[in-house]
C-alpha positions as CSV (number, residue, x, y, z in Angstrom):
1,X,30.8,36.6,12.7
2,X,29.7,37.8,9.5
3,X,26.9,35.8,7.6
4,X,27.9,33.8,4.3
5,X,26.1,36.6,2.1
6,X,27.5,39.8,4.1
7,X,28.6,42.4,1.6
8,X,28.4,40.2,-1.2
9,X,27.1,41.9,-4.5
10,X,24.5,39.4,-5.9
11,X,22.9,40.5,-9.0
12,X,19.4,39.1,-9.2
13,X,17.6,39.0,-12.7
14,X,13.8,38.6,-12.4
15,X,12.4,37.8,-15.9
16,X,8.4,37.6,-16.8
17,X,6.3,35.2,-15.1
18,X,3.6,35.3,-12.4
19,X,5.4,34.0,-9.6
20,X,7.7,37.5,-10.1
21,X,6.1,38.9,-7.2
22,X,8.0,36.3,-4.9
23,X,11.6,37.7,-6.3
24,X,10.5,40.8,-4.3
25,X,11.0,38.2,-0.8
26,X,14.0,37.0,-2.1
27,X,15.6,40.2,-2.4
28,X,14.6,41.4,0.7
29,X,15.8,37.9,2.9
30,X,19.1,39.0,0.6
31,X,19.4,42.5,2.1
32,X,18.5,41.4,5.3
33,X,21.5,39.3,4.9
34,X,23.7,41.9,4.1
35,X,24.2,41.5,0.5
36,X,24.5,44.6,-1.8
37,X,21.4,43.4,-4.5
38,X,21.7,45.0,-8.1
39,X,18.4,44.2,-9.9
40,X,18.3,43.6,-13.7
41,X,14.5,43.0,-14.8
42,X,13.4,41.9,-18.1
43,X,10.4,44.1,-19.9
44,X,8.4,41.6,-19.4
45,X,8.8,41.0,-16.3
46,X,8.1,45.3,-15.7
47,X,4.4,43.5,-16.6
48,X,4.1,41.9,-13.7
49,X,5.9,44.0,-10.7
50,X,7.6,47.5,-11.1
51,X,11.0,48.4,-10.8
52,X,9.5,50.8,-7.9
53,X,9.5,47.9,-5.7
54,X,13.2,46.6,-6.2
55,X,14.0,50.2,-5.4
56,X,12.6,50.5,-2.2
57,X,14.0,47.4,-1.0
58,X,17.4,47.7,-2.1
59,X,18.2,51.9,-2.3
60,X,19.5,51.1,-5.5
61,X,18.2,52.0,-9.4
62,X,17.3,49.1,-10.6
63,X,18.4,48.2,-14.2
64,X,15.6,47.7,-16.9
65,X,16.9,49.0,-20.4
66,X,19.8,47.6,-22.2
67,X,20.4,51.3,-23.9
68,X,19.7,52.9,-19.9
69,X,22.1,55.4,-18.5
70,X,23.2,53.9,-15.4
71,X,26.1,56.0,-15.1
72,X,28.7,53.6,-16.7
73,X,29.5,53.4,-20.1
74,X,28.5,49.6,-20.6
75,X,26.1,48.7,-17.5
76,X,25.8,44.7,-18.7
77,X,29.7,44.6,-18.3
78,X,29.6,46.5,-14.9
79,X,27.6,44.7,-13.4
80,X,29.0,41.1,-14.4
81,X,32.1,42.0,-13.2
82,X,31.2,43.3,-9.7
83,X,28.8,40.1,-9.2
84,X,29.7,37.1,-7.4
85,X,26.8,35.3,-8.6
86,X,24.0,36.0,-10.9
87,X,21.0,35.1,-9.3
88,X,17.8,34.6,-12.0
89,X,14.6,33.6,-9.8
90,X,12.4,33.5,-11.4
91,X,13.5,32.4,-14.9
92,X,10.8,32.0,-17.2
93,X,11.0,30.0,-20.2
94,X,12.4,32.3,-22.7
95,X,14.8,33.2,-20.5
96,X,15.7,29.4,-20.4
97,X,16.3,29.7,-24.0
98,X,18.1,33.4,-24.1
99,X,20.5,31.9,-21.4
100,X,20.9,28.8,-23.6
101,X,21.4,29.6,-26.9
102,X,23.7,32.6,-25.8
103,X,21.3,35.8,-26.7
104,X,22.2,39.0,-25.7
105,X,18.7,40.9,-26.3
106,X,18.1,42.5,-22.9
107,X,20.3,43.7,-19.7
108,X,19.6,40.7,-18.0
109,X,20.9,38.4,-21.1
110,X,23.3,40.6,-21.8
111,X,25.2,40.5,-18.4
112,X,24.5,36.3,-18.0
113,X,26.8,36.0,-21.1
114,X,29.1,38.4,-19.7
115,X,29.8,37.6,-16.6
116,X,32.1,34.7,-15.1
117,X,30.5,34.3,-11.5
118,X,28.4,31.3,-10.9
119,X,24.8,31.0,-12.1
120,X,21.9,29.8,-10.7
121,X,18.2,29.8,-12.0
122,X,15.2,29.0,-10.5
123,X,12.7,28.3,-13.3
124,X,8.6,29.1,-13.1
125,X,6.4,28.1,-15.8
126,X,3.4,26.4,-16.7
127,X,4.2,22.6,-16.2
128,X,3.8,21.8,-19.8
129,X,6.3,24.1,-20.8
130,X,8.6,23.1,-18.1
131,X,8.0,19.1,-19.9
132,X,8.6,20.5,-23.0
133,X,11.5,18.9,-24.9
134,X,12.6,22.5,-25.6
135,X,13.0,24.1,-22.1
136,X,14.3,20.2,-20.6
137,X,17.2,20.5,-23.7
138,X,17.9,24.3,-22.3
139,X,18.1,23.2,-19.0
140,X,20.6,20.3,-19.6
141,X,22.3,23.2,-21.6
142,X,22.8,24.6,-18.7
143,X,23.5,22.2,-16.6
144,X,26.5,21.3,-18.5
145,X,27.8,24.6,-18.2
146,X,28.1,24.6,-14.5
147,X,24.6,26.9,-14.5
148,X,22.7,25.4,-11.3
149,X,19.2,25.0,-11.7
150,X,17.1,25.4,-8.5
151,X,14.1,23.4,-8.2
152,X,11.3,23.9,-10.2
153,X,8.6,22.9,-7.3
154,X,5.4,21.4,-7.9
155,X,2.0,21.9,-6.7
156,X,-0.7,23.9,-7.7
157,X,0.0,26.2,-10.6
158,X,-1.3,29.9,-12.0
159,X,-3.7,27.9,-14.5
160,X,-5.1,25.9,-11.5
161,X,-3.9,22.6,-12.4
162,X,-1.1,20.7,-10.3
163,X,2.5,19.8,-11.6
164,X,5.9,20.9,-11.7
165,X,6.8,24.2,-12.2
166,X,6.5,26.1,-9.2
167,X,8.9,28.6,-8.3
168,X,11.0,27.5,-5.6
169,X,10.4,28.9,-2.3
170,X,12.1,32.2,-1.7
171,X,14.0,30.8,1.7
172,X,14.9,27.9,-0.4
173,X,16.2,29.8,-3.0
174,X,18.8,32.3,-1.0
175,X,19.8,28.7,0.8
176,X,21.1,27.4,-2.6
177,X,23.1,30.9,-3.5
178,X,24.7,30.3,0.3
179,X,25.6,26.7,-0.7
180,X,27.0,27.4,-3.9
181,X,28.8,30.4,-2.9
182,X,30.0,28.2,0.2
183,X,31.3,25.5,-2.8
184,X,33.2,28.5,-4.4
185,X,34.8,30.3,-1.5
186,X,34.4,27.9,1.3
187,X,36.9,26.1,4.0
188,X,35.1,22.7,4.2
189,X,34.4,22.7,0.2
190,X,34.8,19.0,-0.6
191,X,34.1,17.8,2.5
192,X,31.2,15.6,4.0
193,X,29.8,16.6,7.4
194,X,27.3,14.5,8.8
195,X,25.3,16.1,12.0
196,X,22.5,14.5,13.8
197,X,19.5,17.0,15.7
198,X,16.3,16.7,17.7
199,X,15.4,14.5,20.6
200,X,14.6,10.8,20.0
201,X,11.1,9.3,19.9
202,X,10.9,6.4,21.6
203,X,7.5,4.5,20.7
204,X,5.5,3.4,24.0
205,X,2.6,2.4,21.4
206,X,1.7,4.0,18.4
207,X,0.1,7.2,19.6
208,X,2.8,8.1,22.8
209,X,6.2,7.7,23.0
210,X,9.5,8.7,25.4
211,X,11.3,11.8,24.1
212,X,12.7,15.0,25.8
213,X,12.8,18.8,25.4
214,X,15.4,19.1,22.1
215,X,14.2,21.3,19.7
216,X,16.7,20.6,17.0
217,X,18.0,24.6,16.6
218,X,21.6,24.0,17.5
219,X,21.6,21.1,15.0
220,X,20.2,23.1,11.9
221,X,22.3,25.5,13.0
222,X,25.3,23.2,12.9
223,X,24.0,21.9,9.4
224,X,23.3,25.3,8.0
225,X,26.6,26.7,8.9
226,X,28.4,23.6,7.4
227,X,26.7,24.2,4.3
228,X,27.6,27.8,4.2
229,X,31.3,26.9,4.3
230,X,30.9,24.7,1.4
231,X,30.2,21.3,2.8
232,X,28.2,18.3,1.8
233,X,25.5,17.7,4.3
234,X,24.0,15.0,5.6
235,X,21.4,16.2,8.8
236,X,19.5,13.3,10.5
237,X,16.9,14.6,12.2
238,X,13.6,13.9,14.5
239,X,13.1,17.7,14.7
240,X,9.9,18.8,13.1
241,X,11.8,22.4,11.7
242,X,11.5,22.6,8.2
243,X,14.2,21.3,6.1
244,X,17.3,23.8,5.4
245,X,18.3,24.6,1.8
246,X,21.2,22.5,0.0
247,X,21.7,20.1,2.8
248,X,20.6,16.4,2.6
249,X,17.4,15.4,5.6
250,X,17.2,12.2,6.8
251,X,14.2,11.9,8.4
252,X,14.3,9.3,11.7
253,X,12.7,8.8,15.4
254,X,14.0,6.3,17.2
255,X,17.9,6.2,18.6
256,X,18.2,3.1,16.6
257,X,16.6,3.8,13.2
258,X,19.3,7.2,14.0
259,X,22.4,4.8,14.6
260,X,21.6,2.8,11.5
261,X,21.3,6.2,9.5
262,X,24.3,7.4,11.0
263,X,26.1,3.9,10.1
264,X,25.2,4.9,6.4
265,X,26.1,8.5,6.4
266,X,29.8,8.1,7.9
267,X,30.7,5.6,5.1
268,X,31.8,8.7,2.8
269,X,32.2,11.4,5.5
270,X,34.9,13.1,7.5
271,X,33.0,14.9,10.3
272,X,30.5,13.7,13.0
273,X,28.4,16.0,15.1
274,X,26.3,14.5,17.2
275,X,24.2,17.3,18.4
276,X,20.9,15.0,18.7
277,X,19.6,14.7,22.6
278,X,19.5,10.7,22.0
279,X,17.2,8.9,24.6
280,X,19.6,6.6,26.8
281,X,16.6,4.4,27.4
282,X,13.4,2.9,25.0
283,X,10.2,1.3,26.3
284,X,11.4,-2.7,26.4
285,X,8.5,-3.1,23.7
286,X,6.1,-1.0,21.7
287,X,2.1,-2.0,22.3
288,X,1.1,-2.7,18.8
289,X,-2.4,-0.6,19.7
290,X,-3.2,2.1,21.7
291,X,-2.5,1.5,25.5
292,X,-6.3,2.4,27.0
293,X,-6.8,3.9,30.5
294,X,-9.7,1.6,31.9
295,X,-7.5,-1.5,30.9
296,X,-4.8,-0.1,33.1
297,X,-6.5,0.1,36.2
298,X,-4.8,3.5,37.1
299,X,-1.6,2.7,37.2
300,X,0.7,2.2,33.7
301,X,4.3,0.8,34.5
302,X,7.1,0.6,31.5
303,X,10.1,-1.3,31.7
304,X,13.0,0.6,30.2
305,X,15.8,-1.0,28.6
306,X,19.3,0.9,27.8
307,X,19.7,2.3,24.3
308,X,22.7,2.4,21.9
309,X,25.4,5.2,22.6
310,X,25.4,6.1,19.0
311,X,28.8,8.0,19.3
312,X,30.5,5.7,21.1
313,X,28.9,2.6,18.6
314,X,30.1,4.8,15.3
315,X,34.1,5.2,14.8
316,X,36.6,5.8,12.4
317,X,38.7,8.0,10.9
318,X,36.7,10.7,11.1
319,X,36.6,13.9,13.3
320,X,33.8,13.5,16.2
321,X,32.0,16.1,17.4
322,X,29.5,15.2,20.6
323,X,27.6,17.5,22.9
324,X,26.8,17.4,26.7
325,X,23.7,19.1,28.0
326,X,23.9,19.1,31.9
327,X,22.0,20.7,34.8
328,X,24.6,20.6,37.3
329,X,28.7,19.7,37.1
330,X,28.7,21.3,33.6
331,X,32.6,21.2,32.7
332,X,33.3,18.0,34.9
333,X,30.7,15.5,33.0
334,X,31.6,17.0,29.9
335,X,35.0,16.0,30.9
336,X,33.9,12.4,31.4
337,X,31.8,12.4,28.7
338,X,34.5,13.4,26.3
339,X,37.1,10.7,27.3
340,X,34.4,7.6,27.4
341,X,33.0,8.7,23.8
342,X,36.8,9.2,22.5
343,X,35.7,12.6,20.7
344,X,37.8,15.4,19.2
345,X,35.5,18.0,20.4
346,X,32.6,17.9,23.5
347,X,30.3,20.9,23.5
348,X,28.7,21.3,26.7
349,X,25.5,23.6,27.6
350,X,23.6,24.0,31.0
351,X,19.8,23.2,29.3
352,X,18.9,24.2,32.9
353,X,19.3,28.3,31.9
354,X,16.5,30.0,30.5
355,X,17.9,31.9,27.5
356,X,20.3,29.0,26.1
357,X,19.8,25.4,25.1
358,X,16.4,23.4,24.6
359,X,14.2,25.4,22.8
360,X,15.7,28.4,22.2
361,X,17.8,30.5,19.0
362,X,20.9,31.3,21.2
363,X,23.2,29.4,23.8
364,X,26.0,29.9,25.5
365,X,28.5,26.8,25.3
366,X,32.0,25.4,26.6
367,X,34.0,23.6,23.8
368,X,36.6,21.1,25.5
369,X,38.9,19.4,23.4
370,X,41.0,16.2,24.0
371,X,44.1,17.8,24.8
372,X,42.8,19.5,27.3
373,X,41.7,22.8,26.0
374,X,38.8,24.6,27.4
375,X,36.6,27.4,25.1
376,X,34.2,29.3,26.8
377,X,31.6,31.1,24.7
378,X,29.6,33.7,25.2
379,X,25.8,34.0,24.6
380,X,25.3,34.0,20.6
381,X,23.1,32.5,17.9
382,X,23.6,28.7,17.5
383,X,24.2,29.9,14.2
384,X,27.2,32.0,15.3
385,X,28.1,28.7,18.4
386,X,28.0,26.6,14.9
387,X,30.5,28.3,13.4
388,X,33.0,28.3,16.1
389,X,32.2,24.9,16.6
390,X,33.8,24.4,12.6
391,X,36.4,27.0,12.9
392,X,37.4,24.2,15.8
393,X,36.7,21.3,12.9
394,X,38.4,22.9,10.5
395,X,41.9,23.3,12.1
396,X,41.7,19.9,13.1
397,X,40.7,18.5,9.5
């Protein structure tokens, strides 16, 4: 399957401001997506990284002068109609206020006003301009014209103090184009999907705890591909993977801070996925210190009582997803397992195999279905398992 930015033509306008040097990461994660990536820089931004760069990393000319020849007769109305978003990362300030106001001064202004494909900026600044009452009215400008404004960050800025106005992260920033270009175009736009990842932490006392060998991939996977088809996420994790952009983390360890979390979530969504490897037992009760060797006499011994079956305990109108991860029996206790947690869908995985499952980026799955339908997947990405998991989700919604 193709990836959400696969022969899309993104036109990304990189405007003058320190943190220009990062736009040359975010156009090469967009190529290596498989987007077609027109450049527009402003002359300021020429100050700070050359148009030499942009050319090596996208084989095209990128487009610097508003009077240029770039072989059309008006390039700023070219290029806003091929794009299906404009890109602007990073935006500096006066861009802010070009983009605002309307101006049509440079290429880069000159195709924002013209085109009619979504907008995002992701600003970089000095936080005191990025406080200022001027840029905050721009941005809200902005705002109100459906522009999407991604981040600013904070941390440590060029002049060495700490605030906001950090450009966004480049990874962060070609996660929001997916998600609003999933909003535009997608087949779960409008929809909330909730999914849950990661092995459960069980506390034994507050240094060790009871957990297993989930990674959380097949989850983020699940929550990145929902996302990329224009859902509303909402991933509960235990996985320590960093977070993915445009999707909403709730952070959790235990199966029951994850039921209560997942109790929350469902009360505005229409899709479960309960991809999390939940412990079916906890430690009967948590030491409140350290459990020490010498006052253990060589032997430690834990009761174990039974944990909640989180997709059994959640129900509603809803479609439920659940997975099965088996050593043995694969398609016969996914069976069972399907008809005692009254799910739509069970994905089922032998964890056992050395190139699919725990702690690896690919898997090779069997989707059974409640009507007694059988799908048997090949090896893939979980990103590429995901979506056939939703194509599944989506002709049942």
């Amino acid at each position: 399957m193709n990836g959400p930015l696969e022969g899309r033509h993104i036109v990304l306008g990189v405007t003058g401001s320190i943190a220009s040097y990062k736009a040359a990461e975010v156009t090469s994660r967009l190529v290596q997506e498989g987007a077609v990536v027109d450049v527009v820089m402003t002359e300021s931004a020429t100050q700070f990284i050359t148009p030499a760069t942009f050319r090596a990393l996208t084989q095209r000319e990128p487009y610097t002068d508003m009077f240029g020849a770039y072989g059309v007769g008006e390039a700023h109305v070219e290029l806003a109609r091929r794009a299906e978003a404009l890109l602007v990362a990073p935006a500096s300030a006066t861009t802010l206020a070009r983009l605002a106001n309307g101006l049509a001064d440079n290429v880069l202004a000159l195709t924002a006003l013209a085109t009619t494909a979504p907008v995002l900026v992701a600003p970089a600044m000095d936080g005191q301009m990025w406080e200022h009452a001027a840029t905050r009215a721009n941005v809200e400008t902005l705002r109100a014209r459906g522009v999407e404004i991604v981040g600013p960050a904070s941390g440590r800025l060029a002049s060495g103090r700490m605030g906001a106005g950090r450009l966004v992260e480049p990874a962060l920033i070609v996660d929001a184009l997916k998600a609003r270009l999933g909003r535009e175009h997608g087949d779960l736009t409008g929809r909330h999907v909730v999914i849950t990842a990661g092995g459960t932490r069980e506390a034994i006392d507050p240094v060790r705890y009871v957990s297993n060998h989930s990674s959380g991939k097949q989850g983020y996977g699940l929550a990145e591909a929902a996302r990329d088809r224009g859902a509303r996420v909402t991933l509960i994790s235990t996985a320590g993977l960093p977070d993915p952009g445009g999707v909403t983390v709730v952070r959790v360890d235990s199966a029951l801070e994850m039921l209560a979390a997942v109790h929350e979530a469902m009360r505005t969504a229409q899709v479960l996925v309960m991809a999390a490897a939940v412990a079916d037992y906890r430690p009967a009760a948590a030491a409140e210190q350290k459990i020490k060797r010498a006052d253990m006499g060589g032997e430690l011994s834990i009761p174990l009582i039974e944990n909640p079956d989180i997709s059994k305990e959640v129900s509603g109108e809803f479609i439920k997803v659940v997975f099965a991860a088996e050593t043995q029996n694969l398609v016969e206790n996914a069976a069972i397992k399907l008809a005692n947690k009254r799910a739509a869908l069970i994905v089922a995985n032998d964890v056992s195999a050395s190139d699919a499952g725990f702690g690896v980026d690919t898997n090779r799955v069997v989707i059974l279905d409640a009507a007694g339908g059988r799908e048997d997947l090949p090896l893939m990405s979980k990103y590429e398992v995901s979506n056939r998991i939703l194509d599944r989700v989506v002709a049942l919604l």
